[in-house]
N, C-alpha and C positions, 0 to 999 in steps of 0.2 A: 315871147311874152313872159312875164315875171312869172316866178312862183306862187306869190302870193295871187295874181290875179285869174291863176287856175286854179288855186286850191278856194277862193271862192266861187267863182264858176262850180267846181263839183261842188259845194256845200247847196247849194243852191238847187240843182242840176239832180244833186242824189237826192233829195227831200221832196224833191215833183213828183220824184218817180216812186214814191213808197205806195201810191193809190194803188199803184199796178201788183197785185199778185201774183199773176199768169206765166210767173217765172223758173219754172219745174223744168227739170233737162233730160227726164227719164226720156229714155227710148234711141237715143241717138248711141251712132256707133263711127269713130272716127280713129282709126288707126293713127300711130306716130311713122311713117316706114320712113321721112327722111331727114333723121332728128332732129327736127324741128320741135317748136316750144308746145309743150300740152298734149294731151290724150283725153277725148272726149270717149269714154267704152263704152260696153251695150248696155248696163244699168246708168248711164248718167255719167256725172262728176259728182266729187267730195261735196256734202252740203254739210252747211249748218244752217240751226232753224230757227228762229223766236219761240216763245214758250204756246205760242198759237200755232205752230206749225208753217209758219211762210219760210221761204228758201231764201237765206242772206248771203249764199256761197259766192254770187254772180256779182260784177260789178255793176250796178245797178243805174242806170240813166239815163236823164232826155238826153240828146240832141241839143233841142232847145225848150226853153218854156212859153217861147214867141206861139202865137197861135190866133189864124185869121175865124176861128170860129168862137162865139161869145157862148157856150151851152152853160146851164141854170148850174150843174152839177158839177161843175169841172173847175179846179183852183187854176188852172192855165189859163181860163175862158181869157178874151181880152178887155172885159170891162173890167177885169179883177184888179185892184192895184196892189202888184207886186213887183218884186225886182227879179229883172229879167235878165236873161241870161245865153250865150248859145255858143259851144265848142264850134271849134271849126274840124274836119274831117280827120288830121293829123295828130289834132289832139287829143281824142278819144283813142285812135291807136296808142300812142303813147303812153297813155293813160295803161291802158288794158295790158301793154306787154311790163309796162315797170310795176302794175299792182302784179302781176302774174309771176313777175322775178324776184319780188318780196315775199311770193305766197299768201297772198292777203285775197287771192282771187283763185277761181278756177275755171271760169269763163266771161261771157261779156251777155248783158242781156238789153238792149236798146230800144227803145225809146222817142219819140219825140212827140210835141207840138206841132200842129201842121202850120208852115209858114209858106208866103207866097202860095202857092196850090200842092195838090197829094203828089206831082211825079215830078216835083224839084226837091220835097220836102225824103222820097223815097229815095232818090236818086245819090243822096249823102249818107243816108244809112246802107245801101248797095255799097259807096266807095268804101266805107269804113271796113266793112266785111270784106271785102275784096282784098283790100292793102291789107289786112290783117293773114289771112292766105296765100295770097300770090308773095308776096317783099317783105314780111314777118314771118313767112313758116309756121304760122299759127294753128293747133292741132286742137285747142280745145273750142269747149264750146259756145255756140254765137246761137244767141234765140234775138230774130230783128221782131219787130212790131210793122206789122204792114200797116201800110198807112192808105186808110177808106177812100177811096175813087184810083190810086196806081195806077197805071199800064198795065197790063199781059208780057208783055217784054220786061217789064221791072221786074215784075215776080216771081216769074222764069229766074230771071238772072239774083233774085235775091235767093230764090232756094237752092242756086248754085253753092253760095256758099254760109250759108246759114246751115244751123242743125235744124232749130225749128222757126218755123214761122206761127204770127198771130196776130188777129186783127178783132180786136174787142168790139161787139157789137152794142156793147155801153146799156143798153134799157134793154128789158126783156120784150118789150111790144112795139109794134109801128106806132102806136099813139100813144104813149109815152115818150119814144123821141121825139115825135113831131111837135108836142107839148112842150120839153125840155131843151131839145137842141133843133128848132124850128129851121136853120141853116141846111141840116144835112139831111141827106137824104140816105132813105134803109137800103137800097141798092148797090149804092158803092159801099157799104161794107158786104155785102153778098159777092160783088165783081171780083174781088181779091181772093175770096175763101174758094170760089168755083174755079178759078186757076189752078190754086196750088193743089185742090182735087184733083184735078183735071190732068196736071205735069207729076201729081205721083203715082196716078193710077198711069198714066205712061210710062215712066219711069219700072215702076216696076213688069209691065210686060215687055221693054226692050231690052229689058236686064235678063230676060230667060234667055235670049237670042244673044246679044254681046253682053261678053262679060264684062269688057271697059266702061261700060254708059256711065256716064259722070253719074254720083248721087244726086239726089234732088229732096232736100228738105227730109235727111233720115228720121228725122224726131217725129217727123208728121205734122201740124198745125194744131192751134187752140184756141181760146175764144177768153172772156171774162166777161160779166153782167152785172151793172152794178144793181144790188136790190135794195129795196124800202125806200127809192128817189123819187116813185112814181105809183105806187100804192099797186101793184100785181100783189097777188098772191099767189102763193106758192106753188097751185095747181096751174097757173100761167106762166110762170117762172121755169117750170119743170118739161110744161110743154114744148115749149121753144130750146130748153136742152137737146129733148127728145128728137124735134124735128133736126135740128144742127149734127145728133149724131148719128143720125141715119140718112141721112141728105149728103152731110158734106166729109164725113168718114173723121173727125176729130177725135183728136186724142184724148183732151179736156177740156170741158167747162168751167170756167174758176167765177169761186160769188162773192162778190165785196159789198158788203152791207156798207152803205151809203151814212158817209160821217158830215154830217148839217157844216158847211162852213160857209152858208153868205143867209142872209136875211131875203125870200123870195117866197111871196107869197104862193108859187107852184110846187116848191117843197114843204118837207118836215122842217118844223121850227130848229132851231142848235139846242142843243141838250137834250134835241129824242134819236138818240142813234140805235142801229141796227143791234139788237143782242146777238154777242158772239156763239148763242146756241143755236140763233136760226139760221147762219152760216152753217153750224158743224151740222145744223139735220138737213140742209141741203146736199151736203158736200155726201152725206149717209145715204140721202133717196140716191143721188147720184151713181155712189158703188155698187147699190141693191140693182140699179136699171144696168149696169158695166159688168159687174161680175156673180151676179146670183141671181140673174133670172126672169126678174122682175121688169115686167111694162109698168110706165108711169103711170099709168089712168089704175091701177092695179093699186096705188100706194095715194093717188090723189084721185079725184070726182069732183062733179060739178058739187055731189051732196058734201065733201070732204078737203075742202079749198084748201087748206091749209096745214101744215106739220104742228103735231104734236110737238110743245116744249119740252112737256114731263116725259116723254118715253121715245124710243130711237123710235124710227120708219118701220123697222121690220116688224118688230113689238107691236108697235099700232095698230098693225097687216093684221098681224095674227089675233091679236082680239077683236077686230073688228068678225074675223073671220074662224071663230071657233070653232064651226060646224065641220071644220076639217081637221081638227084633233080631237084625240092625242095621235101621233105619227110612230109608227113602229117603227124602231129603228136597226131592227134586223131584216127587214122586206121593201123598207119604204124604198123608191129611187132616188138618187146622186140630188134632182131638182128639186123632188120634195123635202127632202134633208136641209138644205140648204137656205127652207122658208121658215126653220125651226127658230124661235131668236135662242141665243146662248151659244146656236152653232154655227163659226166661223167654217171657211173656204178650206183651212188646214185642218179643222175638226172633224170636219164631211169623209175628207181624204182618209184619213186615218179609221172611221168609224168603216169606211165602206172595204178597204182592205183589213183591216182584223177581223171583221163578220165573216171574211171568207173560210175563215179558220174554225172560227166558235160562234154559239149564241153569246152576244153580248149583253152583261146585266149591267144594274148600274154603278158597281165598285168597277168594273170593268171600263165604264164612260169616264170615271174622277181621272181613272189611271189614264187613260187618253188627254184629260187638259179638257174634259169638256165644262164648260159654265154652266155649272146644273141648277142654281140659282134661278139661271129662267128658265133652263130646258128642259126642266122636270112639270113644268106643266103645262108641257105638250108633246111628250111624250112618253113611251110605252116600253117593255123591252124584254128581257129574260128575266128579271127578279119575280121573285114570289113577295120577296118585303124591298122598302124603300117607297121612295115617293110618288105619290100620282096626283094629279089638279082633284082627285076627289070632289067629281061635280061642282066646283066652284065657279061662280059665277064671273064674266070678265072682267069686272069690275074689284071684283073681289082679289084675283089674279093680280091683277094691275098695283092695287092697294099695299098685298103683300110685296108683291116685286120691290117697290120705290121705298118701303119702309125699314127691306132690307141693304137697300142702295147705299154703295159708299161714293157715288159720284157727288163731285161737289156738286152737283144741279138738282139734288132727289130736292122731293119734293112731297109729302104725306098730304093723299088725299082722306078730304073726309067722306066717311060713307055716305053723306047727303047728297056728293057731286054727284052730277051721269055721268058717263064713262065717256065721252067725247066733248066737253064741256070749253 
């Protein structure tokens, strides 16, 4: 096939695929030992980012944009009238090892439309992984997109040679999809993601016993949701995290605030799209429930549906929840530390080894890198002078915080709001 009529293919091909974020390669670890092309290491591969933070390192694409499901939300639907488009198996190899020997790539992250049914449509993204492996030597890294109803045997054999796999479960609720993509059903995407649980938690107990056991999907699995499609709020959005990552052992959740592109009276009208800050306080409750401690129902409630614009997650926590500072920070523990806002993961570390030494005041916190902008009012410490919330009210807290803010998002409240308004 001509040049030209691949390089529209990919123009086509890469611009379906920009919906999908769920393309992060942390976690995987793929040795070069038989000098073969690429090194997938145990942080990842080389990225670069957009100024929003999405991962542009990968070569980025469907399969195809062919696709037997019509869903309200999806530009591949097949009512949609677009120009359509679909590699054949050999040519997305191709593709991947000549962008990879340009250096224009650092791995492959795929994609498709489902065409004819899930285990023809998986079975081409299986081959492409394979011949990139077995007959290319291929070391870096392959994130496939399982494709909802697959086999058990495909998914096996795709987390053969994938890093990560991931299968978007598209709406945060059962009825929302059924509302939005009335075709599919919420089980085949469950049937794929309970597999590749299922063949890593094996995987890693036959690995204690032999040490040969082929890898299986080292990256782990991930998921993506798209929100604001289907009107959940936040505290439904967060649930359905919650349950995904204690259910099915995931690495991430990714949230794609939903860009209006057809006229349908079950969505948002075009031109009310998702704000990129209710992404970034999702993506915030997300790391608070991942790495500091935090249950969701802790950061959302039935009373409390929704994420703050004006102030992160944990900030919100804490004013909602005053009656638990100020927190000393020479007594307090590792987890209460950690519910402080201003104190990061590396700040916690640092304040809980240098206490061992001395009482810590608070010239002694600056010198550490701690954000004392918020953490001085909620917390306590060795100083005789310097700052304290001085009975200020949450409100009051809150007011100052944001007035002092250099985020482009601050936002000055007037003293007439409530404080969860």
């Amino acid at each position: 096939m001509s040049f030209s009529r691949i390089q529209e293919k990919l123009k086509i091909l890469a611009d379906a695929a920009k919906y999908d974020v769920s393309c992060s390669s942390s976690g995987s670890k793929r040795a070069n030992k038989n000098k073969g092309l690429g090194d997938s290491s145990g942080m990842g591969i080389c990225h670069t980012y957009t100024e929003d933070g999405r991962c542009v390192s990968l070569l980025k694409i469907l399969l195809t944009n062919f696709c037997i499901y019509d869903c309200a939300y999806c530009v591949t639907r097949k009512s949609n009238d677009i120009k359509r488009a679909a590699f054949t198996v050999q040519e997305v190899v191709d593709l991947t090892i000549n962008f990879y020997r340009r250096n224009y790539i650092e791995g492959l992250f795929l994609s498709s439309g489902i065409f004819k049914n899930a285990d023809y449509t998986m079975e081409r993204l299986v081959a492409i992984a394979k011949k990139l492996r077995l007959e290319e030597n291929f070391n870096g890294y392959i994130h496939l997109k399982s494709i909802p109803g697959a086999s058990d045997e495909l998914m096996r054999e795709a987390g053969l040679y994938a890093d990560r796999l991931s299968v978007n479960i598209e709406i945060p609720t059962k009825s929302g999809l059924k509302l939005l993509a009335p075709d599919k059903n919420h089980h085949d995407f469950i049937k794929p993601m309970t597999k590749v649980k299922n063949e890593i938690i094996k995987y890693k107990s036959e690995k204690k016993l032999i040490k040969s056991t082929p890898k299986y999907a080292p990256g782990g699995q991930s998921t993506q949701m798209i929100i604001g499609a289907s009107g959940e709020s936040d505290f439904q959005i967060m649930a359905t995290s919650n349950h995904f990552y204690k259910n099915y052992n995931l690495k991430r959740v990714y949230y794609s605030g939903y860009v209006p592109i057809s006229y349908d009276n079950r969505l948002p009208q075009i031109g009310t799209e998702v704000p990129m800050l209710r992404e970034n306080r999702l993506y915030q409750t997300d790391w608070l429930m991942r790495f500091y401690g935090f249950e969701f129902n802790e950061i959302l409630n039935t009373q409390h549906q929704n994420l703050d614009l004006d102030v992160d997650p944990k900030l919100s926590w804490a004013l909602r929840n005053i009656h638990l500072f100020p927190v000393n920070i020479n007594t307090a523990d590792k987890r209460l530390l950690l519910r402080v806002p201003g104190l990061g993961l590396t700040s916690v570390n640092k304040i809980v080894n240098a206490r061992k030494f001395r009482q810590l005041n608070f010239e002694h916190l600056k010198k550490l890198g701690v954000a004392l902008n918020r953490a001085k009012y909620f917390i306590e410490c060795a100083s005789m002078y310097g700052y304290t919330h001085q009975n200020l009210t949450p409100l009051q807290i809150k007011t100052n915080i944001l007035n002092n803010s250099t985020s482009k998002f601050r936002k000055t409240i007037s003293p007439q709001l409530t404080l969860f308004s």
